[in-house]
N, C-alpha and C positions, 0 to 999 in steps of 0.2 A: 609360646606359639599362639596363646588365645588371644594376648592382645595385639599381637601380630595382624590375624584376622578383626581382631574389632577396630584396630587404626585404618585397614583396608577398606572394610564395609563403611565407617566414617569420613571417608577419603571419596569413597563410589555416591556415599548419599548428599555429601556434598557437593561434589562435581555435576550430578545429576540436577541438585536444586538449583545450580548457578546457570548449567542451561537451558531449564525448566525457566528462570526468571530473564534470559536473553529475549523471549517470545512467548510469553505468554499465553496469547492469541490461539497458537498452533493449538490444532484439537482440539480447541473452544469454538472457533468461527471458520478455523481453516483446518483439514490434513494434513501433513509434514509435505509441505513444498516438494515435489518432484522436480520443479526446475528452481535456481537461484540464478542470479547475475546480476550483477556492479554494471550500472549506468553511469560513464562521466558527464554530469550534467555542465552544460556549457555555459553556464550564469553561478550566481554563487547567491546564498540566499538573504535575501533583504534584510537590514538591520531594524527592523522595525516587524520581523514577522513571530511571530509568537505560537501559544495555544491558543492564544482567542481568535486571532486570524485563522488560523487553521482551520476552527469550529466554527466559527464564522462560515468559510468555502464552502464546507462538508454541510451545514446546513441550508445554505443558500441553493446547493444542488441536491439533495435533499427537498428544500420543498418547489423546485422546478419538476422533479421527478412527478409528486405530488396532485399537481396541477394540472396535468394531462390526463386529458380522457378513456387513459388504459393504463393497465399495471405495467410496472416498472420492468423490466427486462430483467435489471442489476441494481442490487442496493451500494450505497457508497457511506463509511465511515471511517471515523478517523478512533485510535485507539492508543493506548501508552502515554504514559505519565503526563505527555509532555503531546498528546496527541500527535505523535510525527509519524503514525505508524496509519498510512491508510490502505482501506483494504475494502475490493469489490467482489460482492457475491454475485453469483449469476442465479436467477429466479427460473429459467428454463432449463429444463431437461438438456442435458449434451450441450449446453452453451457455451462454458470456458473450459474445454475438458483438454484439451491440445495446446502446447506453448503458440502455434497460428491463429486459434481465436483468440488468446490472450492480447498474443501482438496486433491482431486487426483492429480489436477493442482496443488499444494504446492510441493505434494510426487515428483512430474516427475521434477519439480526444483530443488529441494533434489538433485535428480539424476544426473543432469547435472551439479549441484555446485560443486559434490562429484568429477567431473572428472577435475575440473578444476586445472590447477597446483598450486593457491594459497591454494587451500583446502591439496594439497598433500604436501604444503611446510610446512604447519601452523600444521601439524599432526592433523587434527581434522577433517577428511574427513567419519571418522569415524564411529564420533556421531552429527556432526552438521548439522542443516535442512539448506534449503533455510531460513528462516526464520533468522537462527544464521547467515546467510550471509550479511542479509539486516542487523541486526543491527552491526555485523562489518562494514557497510560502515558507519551506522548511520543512518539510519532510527527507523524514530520512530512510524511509521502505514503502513500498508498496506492495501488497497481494492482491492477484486476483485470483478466484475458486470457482469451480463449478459448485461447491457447495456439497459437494458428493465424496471426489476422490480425487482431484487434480488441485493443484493450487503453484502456482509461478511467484515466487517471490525476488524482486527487484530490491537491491539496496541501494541508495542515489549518493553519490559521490561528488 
């Protein structure tokens, strides 16, 4: 019976590290996600997009954030091995606390993808969200969090 229970407990402590190591992030930078959901994104992602593009993006927006004569609303990083895991906090109180702010904040990236000249290069400014942009660079999740106790996590398909 006792190794019974120690191949159990060995079994639970393992199972628990493996999805301790699925999302690391969780509980470091985010709360356990209240909402999930699989975006099929409508583009497939660039054979040329890596970690360094990716960190490239994240800093480039990053120091746009920077340069502005107020604080940031929301900070924006990327995270995972492979940097595919980005993730935005919200700096104000009650900001991203609702899956509607979440989404509004997607829509207004949307918005600002759409103006960008790779979106007008690639003809797809169109129809493609913020979301088709991240998995153009290669991303493969996104959180966003109020930083408190809400956090929506997207995984891009």
């Amino acid at each position: 019976m006792r190794y019974i229970l120690t191949a159990v407990a060995a079994a639970i402590l393992i199972t628990a590290g493996a999805a301790q190591a699925q999302d690391s992030q969780e509980g470091y930078y985010y709360p356990k996600p209240s909402v999930t959901e699989t975006y099929q994104a409508r583009v497939a992602t660039l054979p040329d997009s890596d970690r360094s593009r990716r960190l490239g993006f994240v800093t480039a927006l990053s120091k746009e954030f920077d340069a502005r004569p107020y604080p940031p609303n929301y900070l924006i990083f990327a995270k995972g091995d492979e940097a595919d895991k980005l993730i935005i906090v919200g700096m104000i109180d009650g900001q991203f606390n609702t899956v509607y702010r979440t989404r509004a904040l997607l829509a207004d990236l949307t918005s600002s993808a759409r103006l960008t000249q790779f979106f007008q290069q690639n003809a797809i400014a169109e129809y493609a969200t913020f979301l088709d942009f991240l998995k153009l660079l290669g991303f493969k999740q996104v959180t966003i969090t109020d930083g408190v106790a809400f956090a929506q996590q997207i995984k891009l398909d």
